[in-house]
N, C-alpha and C positions, 0 to 999 in steps of 0.2 A: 748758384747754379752748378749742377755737377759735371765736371766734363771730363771724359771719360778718356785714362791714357796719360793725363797733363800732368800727374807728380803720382809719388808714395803714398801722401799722407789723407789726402782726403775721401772721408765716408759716405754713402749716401744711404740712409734707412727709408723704407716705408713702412707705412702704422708704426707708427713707433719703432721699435727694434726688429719688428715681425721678417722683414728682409735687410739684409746687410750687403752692400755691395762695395767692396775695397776696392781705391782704387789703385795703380801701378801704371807705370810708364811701360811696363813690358805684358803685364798680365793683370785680367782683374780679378777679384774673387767675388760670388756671389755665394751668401748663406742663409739660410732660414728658411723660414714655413711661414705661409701666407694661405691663410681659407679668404677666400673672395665667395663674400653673400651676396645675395638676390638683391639688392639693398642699394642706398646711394651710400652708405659707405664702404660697399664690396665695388661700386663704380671707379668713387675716387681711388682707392686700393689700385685697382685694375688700369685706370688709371695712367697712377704715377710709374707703376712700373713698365706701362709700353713705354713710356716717357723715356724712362730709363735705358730701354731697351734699343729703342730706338735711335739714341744719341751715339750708343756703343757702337748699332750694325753702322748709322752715318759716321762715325769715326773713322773702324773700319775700311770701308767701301770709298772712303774717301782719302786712303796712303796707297800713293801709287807704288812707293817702296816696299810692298806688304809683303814679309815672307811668306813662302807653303807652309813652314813650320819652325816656330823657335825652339833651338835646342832645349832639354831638359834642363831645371833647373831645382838645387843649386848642382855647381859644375862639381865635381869629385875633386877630392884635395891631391894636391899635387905632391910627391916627398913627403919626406918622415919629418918629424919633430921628438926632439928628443922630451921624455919624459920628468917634468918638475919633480918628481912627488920617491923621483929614487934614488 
């Protein structure tokens, strides 16, 4: 079961690789292209991804700690680093 938020590492696909949604404890990523047919397998497709979607908004909506907005990331490097290669 994917839940949304709880680590780095785990993926969650629909149709096969059709969507990709990474997960992250600070951010998620969601990638692909998804045609949803007239069809029962444009259903389940459709589907899984409220599924999905839904688990994220009840994530969400349910951290009462929830920033207006996390800073950008990654953060800018801080000091120079001398260079190996001179």
């Amino acid at each position: 079961m994917f839940k949304p938020f709880a680590n780095d590492t785990d993926v969650l696909n629909i149709a096969g690789d059709a969507i990709s949604i990474e997960n992250g404890v600070k951010r998620l990523t969601i990638s692909g292209d998804l045609t949803i047919a007239r069809d029962k397998a444009g259903l389940a497709n459709a589907l899984a991804l409220h599924k999905a979607l839904g688990a994220i908004v009840e994530s969400l909506q349910g951290d009462a700690s929830l920033p207006a907005k996390l800073p950008d990331e990654p953060n800018a490097p801080s000091g120079t680093a001398d260079n190996p290669f001179i």
